[in-house]
N, C-alpha and C positions, 0 to 999 in steps of 0.2 A: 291278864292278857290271854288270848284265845292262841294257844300253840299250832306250828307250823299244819301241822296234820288236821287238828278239827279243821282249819277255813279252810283248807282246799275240799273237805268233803261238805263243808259248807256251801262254797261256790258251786259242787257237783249239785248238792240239793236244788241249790236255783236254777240250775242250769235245765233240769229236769222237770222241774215246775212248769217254766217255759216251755218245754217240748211238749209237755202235757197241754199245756194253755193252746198250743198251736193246731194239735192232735184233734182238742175238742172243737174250736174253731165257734162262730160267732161272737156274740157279748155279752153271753151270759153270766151270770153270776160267779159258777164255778170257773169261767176263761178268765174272767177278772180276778176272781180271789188269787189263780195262780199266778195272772200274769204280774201282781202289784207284791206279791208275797217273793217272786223269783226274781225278780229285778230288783227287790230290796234287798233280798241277802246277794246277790251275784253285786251290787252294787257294795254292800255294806264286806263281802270280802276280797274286792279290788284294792278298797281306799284302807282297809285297814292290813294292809301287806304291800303298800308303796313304799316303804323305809326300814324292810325288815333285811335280815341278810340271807337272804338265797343263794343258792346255786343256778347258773343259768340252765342246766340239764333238769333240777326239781322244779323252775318256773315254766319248762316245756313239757314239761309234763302232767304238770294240773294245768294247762292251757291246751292241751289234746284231749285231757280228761273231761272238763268244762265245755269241751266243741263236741266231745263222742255225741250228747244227745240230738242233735242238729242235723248229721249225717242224713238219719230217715224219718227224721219230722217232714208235717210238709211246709210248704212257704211260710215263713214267720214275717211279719211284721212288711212286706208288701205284695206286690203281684207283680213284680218288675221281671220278674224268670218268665211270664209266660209272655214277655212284649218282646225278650231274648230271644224266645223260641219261634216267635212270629216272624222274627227280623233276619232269623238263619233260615227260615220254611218261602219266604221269601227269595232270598238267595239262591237258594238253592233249585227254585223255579223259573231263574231269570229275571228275577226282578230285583232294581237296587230300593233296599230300604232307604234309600236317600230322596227318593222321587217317590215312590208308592208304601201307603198303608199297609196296618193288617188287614185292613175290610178288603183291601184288594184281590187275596184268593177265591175267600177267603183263609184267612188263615186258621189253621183245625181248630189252637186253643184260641178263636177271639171273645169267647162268652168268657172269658178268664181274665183276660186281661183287663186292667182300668179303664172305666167307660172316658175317661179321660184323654187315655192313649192309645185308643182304639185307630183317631182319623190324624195319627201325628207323625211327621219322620223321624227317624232314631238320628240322636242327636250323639252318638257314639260312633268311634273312629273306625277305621277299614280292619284293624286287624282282630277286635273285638268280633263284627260281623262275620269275617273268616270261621272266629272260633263258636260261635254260634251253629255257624251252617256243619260246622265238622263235628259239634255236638250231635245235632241231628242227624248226619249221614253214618256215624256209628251206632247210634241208637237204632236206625233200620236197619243195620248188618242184621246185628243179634237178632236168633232164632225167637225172640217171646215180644209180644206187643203190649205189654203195660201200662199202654196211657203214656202219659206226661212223666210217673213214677222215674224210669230209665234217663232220659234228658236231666231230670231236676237231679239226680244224682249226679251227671257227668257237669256239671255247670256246677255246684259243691265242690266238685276232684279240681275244677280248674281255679273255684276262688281258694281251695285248702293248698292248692301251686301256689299262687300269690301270699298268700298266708308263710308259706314255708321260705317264700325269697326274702320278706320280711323278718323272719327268723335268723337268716341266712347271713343278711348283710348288716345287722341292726348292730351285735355286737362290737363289730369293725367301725363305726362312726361312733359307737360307744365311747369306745377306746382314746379314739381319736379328740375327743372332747373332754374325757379326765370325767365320764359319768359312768359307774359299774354297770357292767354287760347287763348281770342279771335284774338291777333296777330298772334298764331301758325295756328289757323283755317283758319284765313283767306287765309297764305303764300300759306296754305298747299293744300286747295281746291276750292280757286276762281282765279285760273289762268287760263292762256287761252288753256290749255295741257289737262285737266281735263275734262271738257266737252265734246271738240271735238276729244279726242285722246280716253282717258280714257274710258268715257262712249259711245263717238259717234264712236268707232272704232265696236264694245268696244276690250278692250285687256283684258286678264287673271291680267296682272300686279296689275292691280286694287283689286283681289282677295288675291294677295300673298299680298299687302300692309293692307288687312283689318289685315288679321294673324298676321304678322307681327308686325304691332302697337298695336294690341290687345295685342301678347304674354307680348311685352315688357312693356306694360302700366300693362298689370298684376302684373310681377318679379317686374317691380318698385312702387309700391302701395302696395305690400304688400311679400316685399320677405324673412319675418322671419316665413311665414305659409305656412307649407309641400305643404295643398291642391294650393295656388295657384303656388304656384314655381312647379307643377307638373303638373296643368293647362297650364301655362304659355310655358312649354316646350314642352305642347301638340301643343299648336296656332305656335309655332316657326317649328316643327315637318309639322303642315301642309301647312304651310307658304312654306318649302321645296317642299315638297309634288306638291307644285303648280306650282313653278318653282326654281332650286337652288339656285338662286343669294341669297335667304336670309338667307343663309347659315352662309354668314361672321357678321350675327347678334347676332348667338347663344353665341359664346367665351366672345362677352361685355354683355350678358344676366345673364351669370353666374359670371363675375364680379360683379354684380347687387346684387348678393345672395351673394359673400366675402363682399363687402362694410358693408351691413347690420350686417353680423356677427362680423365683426371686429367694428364697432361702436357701438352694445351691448355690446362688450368685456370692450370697453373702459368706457362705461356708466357705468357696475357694477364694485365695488368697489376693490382698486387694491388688490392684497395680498404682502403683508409684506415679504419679503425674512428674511431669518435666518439673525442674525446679522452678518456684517463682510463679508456676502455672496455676496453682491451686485458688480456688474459688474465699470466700472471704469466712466459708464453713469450715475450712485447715484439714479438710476430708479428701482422702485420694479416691472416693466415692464420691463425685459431683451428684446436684441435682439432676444435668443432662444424661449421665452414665443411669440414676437412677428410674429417669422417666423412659428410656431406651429399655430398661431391664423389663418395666411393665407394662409397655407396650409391647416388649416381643413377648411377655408370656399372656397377654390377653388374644392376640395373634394364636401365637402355640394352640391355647385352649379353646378358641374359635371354632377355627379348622376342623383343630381334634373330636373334641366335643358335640359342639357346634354342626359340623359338616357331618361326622358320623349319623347323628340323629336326626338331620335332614334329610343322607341319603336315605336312611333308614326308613323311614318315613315316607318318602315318596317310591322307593322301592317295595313295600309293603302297598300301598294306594295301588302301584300300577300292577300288582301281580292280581291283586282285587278284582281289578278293572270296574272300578266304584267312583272314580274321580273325586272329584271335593265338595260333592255338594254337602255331604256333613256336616263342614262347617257353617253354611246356610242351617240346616237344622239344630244348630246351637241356639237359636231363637226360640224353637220349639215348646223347648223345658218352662218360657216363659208365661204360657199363658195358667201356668199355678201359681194363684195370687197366698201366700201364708205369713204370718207375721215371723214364720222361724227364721225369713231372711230378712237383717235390722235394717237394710234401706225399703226394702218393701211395706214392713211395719213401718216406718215414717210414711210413706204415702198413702197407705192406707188410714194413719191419722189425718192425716193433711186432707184427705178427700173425705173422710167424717168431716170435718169443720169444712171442709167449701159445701158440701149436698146444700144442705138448707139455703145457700144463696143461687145455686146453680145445680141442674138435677146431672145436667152429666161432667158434671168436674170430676177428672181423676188425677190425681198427683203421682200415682205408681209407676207410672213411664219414664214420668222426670225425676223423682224420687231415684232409682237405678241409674240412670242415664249419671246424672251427676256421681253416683256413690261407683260408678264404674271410672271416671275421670278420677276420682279421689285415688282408687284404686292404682290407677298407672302411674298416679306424682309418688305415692306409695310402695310402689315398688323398685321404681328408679331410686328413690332415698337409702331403700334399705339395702338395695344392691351398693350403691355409692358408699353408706357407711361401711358396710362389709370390707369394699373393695382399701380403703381408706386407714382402715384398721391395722397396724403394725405390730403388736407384740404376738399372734398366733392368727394370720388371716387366714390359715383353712378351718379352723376351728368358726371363725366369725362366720366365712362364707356358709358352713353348714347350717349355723344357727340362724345366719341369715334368710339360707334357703325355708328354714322351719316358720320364719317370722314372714315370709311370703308367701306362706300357707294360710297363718291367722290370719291376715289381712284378704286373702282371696274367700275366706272364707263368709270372714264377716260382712265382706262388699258385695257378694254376688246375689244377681237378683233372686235365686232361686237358694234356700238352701235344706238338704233334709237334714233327720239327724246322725244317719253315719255317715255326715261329710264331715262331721266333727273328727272322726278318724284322721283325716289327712292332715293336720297340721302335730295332733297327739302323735299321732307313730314318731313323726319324726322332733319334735319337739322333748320325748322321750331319750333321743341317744343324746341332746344338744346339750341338755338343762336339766337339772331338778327340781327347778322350780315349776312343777307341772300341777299343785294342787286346782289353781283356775280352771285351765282348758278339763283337768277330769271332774271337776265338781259340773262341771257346760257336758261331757258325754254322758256324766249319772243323769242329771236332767232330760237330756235329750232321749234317752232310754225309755225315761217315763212317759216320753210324748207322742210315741207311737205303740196302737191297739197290735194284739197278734194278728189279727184281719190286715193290717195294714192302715186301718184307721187312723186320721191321724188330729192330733187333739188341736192343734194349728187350724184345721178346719174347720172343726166345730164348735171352738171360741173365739172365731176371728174379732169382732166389735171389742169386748174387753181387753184382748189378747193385743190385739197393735195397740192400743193407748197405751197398755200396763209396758209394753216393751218401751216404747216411744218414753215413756216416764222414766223408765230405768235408762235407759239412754241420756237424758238429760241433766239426772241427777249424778251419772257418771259423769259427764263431761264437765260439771259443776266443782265437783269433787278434785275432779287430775287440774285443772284449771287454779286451784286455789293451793295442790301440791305445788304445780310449777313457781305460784308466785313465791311460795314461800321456800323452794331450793336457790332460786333465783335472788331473793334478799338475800337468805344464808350466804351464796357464794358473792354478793357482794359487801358481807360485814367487813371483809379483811383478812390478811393472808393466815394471821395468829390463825380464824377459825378452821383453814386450809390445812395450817401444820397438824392442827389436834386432831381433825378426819383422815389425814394421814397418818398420825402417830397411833390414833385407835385401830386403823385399816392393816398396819403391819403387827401390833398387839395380837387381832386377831387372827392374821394369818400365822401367826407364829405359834400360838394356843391351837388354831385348826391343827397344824401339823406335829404339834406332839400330841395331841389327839390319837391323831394317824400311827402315829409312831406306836401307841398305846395297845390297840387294833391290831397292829401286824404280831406286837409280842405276846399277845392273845391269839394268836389264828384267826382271826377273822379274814376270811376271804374275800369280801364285797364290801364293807363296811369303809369306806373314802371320804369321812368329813370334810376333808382337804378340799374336794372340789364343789363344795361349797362358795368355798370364798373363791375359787376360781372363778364358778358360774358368775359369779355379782359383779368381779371385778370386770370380765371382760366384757359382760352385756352395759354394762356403765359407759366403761370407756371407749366402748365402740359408737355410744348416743342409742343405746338400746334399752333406756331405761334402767331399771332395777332384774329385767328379766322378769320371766312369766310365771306365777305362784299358782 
């Protein structure tokens, strides 16, 4: 096995590969040899340091080590920083990126930007544009005129912010979940998406994910005090703010704030019902006392939460003065048709098979349209299970918020490959079962040129069938698990006791394990929450949890 020290100057090697790949820039040969040779070890020393025992201070520091080459490469893997800089040059000339283009100034960099998104509105929230335009008005103070150099830097310093809030609060949900700090860290930000996507693009994502993990590391660390549950639903407010995807985080935010109240309910001491009064459960905790406890703390968490990150929110819009057409330009993103998003691959099949009867059949509108409906029964379920879950419901609502991730992810019309980020980061502090979603970011890694190329474009005909196929054959697959847990649980309770008698076998083996570990010094090393993770994603109807 390749000791702690070789992979991390391993991971440096790819990392550098890559900045060289970016440095040299087209599709040539030598871009390619680097950019398939730095992705393979920057891939190949992620996966093989997900279960090792770190330190969370040594996984942060081969994870700055691995980002130092990215700093002053130049754009890796898109051109989205110069549609940034158009969108703040805009701004800053009176005009809302919401209503007018880059062609509108024009704007300086529009021979840079994607001929794509040249005539499109930014489909990115008020507080994002803010930081764009204040990008740019610091970049003309400074006494030297650099080009784009200067900008593309300060737009780095603001995704390596994000970067650092993610660092910041990751541990704390960590914790909070029964998953080692420094496994979460590591999942969460020594992959190969993060460097070259993340900060060498850079992308805004990076910023909504600092909010984001911040808000929520807040609510769960501390959600029986006003101030942070009103902090917290400020970070998730701007989190918005930055771009909406992290919208579908707020609802398990404020589960965060019920759980806690309903577990001081239970911690002080019950009250005695009149004699003869009690309900036919012999509990001096009625079901009406207990639907009262969780309506006042979905209440509480509303408010808190809820109302913090909507003033937030519209307080950030009005200081703007951008209004909302934004969210009109959430359509915008849609006119990139690629099979990386699996409802789009469906209708992009579906309209191979209709051409030949009819020349303009497209199924990609309704193809979305439905997989967005899927989407919202999707996320009421999994909030509902969350909310439903009884033996640890702030631990569920986190994981739940992670598994609202997946599913936003896989439903949306549009998707690149560091949106794979947003469900991993947090999917990292919830679960260990992360092997699926990182074997989905190494891939995804592969499928973007350092130009920005992207391989979804240029195989689209095989690319939506071959998805469309794996789609099918998965659905085949969990369809044929179901039936057969589904006969299992109805052989009989005999089969019941022995899943149970193995289930506590094993938890009792995990924890002398555990025990084994601590008389060792091992510092990270948590077998235990192994069977935590499985037990609770089960019993919550969350399957087996995500591998």
């Amino acid at each position: 096995m390749v000791s702690s020290r070789m992979l991390r100057w391993t991971g440096f090697g790819g990392a550098v590969l890559l900045a060289v790949a970016a440095g040299i820039g087209g599709h040539g040969p030598a871009v390619l040899c680097c950019w398939l040779v730095g992705t393979a070890i920057q891939g190949y020393a992620w996966w093989s340091g997900r279960d090792r025992t770190f330190t969370p201070r040594w996984v942060l520091g081969t994870v700055a080590l691995w980002s130092a080459p990215f700093l002053l490469a130049p754009p890796y893997g898109s051109r989205d920083v110069y549609s940034y800089a158009c969108q703040g040059e805009l701004y800053r000339h009176g005009l809302s990126p919401y209503t007018h283009t880059a062609t509108a100034l024009p704007c300086t960099w529009l021979d840079d930007v994607a001929p794509l998104w040249r005539d499109t509105l930014t489909p990115y929230g008020p507080l994002f544009v803010l930081a764009a335009a204040g990008v740019l008005w610091l970049a003309d103070t400074l006494p030297v005129d650099a080009g784009m150099t200067v900008p593309l830097l300060l737009f780095r310093l603001l995704a390596l912010a994000g970067m650092a809030g993610v660092a910041a609060g990751l541990p704390a949900l960590a914790r909070r979940c029964g998953v080692p700090p420094a496994r979460a860290l590591w999942v969460a930000l020594a992959g190969p998406l993060i460097g070259a996507h993340l900060l060498g693009g850079p992308h805004n994502d990076a910023l909504m994910l600092g909010f984001l993990i911040g808000g929520l590391a807040l609510v769960a660390r501390f959600p029986r005090h006003p101030a942070a549950v009103l902090g917290a639903g400020a970070l998730l407010g701007c989190a918005v703010a930055v771009k909406a995807t992290a919208v579908v985080a707020i609802p398990f935010a404020i589960l965060l704030v019920t759980a806690a109240l309903r577990d001081n309910r239970k911690a002080a001491p019950a009250r005695q019902a009149p004699a003869g009064s009690q309900g036919c459960l012999g509990d001096s905790e009625t079901p009406l006392r207990t639907s009262w406890d969780l309506g006042r703390g979905l209440v509480v968490g509303g408010v808190g939460v809820g109302g913090a990150a909507v003033a937030t929110f519209a307080g950030i819009t009005a200081a703007g003065g951008l209004g909302y057409g934004w969210i009109a330009g959430l359509r915008e993103s849609e006119i990139l048709v690629q099979f990386s998003s699996l409802p789009t691959a469906v209708g992009m099949t579906l309209t191979y098979l209709g051409r030949p009867f009819d020349a303009g059949f497209n199924a990609v509108p309704a193809a979305r349209a439905a997989a967005l409906a899927v989407l919202a029964v999707a996320l009421v379920a999994i909030w509902v299970r969350a909310l439903r879950y009884r033996a640890d419901p702030g631990r569920a609502a986190l994981h739940g918020a992670a598994l609202a991730l997946v599913a936003t992810v896989a439903l949306a019309p549009v998707v690149l490959s560091w949106y794979a980020l947003w469900p991993l980061i947090l999917l990292a502090a919830t679960t260990v079962r992360t092997r699926a979603v990182m074997a989905v970011a190494i891939v995804a890694a592969f499928a973007v040129l350092p130009d920005g190329e992207g391989l979804a474009h240029m195989v689209k005909f095989p690319g939506a069938i071959m998805v469309t196929t794996g789609l099918i054959v998965l659905a085949v697959v969990a369809l044929r698990r179901w039936r057969r847990q589904r006969g299992a649980a109805a052989g009989g309770t005999g089969t019941g006791a022995e899943a149970a008698g193995a289930e506590a076998a094993g938890a009792e083996a995990a924890g002398a394990e555990a025990g084994g570990d601590e008389a060792d010094g091992s510092s990270e090393a948590e077998p235990s929450t192994r069977v935590t993770d499985t037990s609770i994603t089960t019993r919550a109807g969350f399957g087996r949890g995500i591998r």
